[in-house]
N, C-alpha and C positions, 0 to 999 in steps of 0.2 A: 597627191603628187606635188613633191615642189619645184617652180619652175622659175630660173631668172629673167625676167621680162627687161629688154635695155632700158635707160632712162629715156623719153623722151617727152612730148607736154600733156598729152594725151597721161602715161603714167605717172607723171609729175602731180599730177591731177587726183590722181588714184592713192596713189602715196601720203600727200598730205591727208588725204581724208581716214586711213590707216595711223597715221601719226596721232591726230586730235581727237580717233577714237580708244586710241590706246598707248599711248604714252604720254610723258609729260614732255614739255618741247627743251629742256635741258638732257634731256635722255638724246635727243637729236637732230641738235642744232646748236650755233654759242647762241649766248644768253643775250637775250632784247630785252633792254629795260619797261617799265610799265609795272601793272599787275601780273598778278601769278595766271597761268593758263593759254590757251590758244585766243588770244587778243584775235581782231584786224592784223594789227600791225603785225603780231607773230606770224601768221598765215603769210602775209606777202614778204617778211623776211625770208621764211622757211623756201618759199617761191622762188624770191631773188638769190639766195646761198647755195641752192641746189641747179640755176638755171648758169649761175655764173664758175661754178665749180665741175660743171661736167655737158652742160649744152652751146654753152655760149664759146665757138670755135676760139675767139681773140683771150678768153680765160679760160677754157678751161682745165684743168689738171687732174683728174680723175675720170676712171670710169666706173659709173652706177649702174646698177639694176635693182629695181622692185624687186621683191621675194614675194610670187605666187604661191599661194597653197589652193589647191583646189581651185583654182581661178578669180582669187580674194588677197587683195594686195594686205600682208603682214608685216612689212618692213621695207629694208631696205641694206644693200650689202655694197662694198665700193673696195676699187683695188688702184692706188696710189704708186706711179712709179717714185721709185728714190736710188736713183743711181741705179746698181746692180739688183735692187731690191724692190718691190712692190710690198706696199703696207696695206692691209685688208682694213674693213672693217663693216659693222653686223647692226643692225638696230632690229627689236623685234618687239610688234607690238604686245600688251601684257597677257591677253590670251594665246598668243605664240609659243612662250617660252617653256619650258621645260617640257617639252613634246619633239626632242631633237630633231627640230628646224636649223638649229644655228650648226649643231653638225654636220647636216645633210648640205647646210650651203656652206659651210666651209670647205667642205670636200671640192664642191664645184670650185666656189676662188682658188683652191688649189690647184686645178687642173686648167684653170684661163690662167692664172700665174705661170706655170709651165709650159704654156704652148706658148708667153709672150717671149718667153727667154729668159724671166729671172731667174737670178739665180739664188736670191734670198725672199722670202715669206716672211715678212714683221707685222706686227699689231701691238697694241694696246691695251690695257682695262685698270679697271682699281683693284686693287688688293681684296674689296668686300664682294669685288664681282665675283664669286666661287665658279658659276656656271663656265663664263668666257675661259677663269683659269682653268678649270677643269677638260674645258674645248680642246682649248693652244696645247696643255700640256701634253693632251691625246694624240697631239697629230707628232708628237717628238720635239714641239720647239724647248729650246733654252729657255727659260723663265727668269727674269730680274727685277728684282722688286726694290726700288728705291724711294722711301716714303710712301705714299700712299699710289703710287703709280708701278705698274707692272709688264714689259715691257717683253716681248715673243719676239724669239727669233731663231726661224728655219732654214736653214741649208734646203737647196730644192737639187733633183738630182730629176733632169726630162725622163730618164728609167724609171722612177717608182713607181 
């Protein structure tokens, strides 16, 4: 069963330890100089970018949730207002993926996107991400691919 858990420090908690056992930290976060891997410093980045971008009232801009499976945090999913738009987006750790997770939580960001009132659904991925494009493409978005960046975008209609 996957279930969206809201962000809060408690799953802040849980999440990064989901991140450092299964992705690499450019997979889901910007890039901190150093060594390759989850440093110190990575960890309390990962900490301070997610506490400042969605917990911290005076910044934050997004809402997060943990992605539960089975009561085992695998990721993490966030929906970004932009105007008339909300821009999603998916991390999933490496044993996650291709076990449509990312569709089952896409569906949900679809349905928190439409009870907020937007009225467009956007995301992101690279051109090599096949899966994500494979996602976006599924749910009906436009697809545009501009160099190596590829670029979704859904008309959201509260009826669907």
């Amino acid at each position: 069963m996957i279930v969206l858990t809201p962000l809060d420090e408690a799953a802040l908690t849980r999440l990064l330890e989901a991140a450092e056992a299964g992705a690499d930290p450019l997979e889901v976060m910007p890039p901190v100089g150093g060594p390759p891997g989850w440093t110190p410093a990575r960890r309390a980045a990962f900490l301070a970018f997610h506490r400042a971008r969605c917990l911290d009232p005076a910044t934050a801009v997004e809402r997060t949730w943990v992605i539960d499976t089975d009561g085992t945090a695998v990721g993490a999913a966030r929906l970004e207002p932009h105007g008339d738009a909300v821009e999603a987006g998916i991390w999933l750790a490496r044993t996650a993926r291709g076990r449509g997770i990312g569709k089952q939580v896409t569906a949900l960001l679809l349905e928190e996107a439409r009870a907020s009132g937007a009225e467009r659904f956007i995301a992101s991925t690279t051109a090599g991400n096949h899966g994500a494009r494979a996602l976006l493409s599924g749910t009906g978005a436009t697809l545009t691919a501009e160099g190596d960046e590829v670029a979704a975008d859904l008309r959201l209609s509260r009826g669907e």
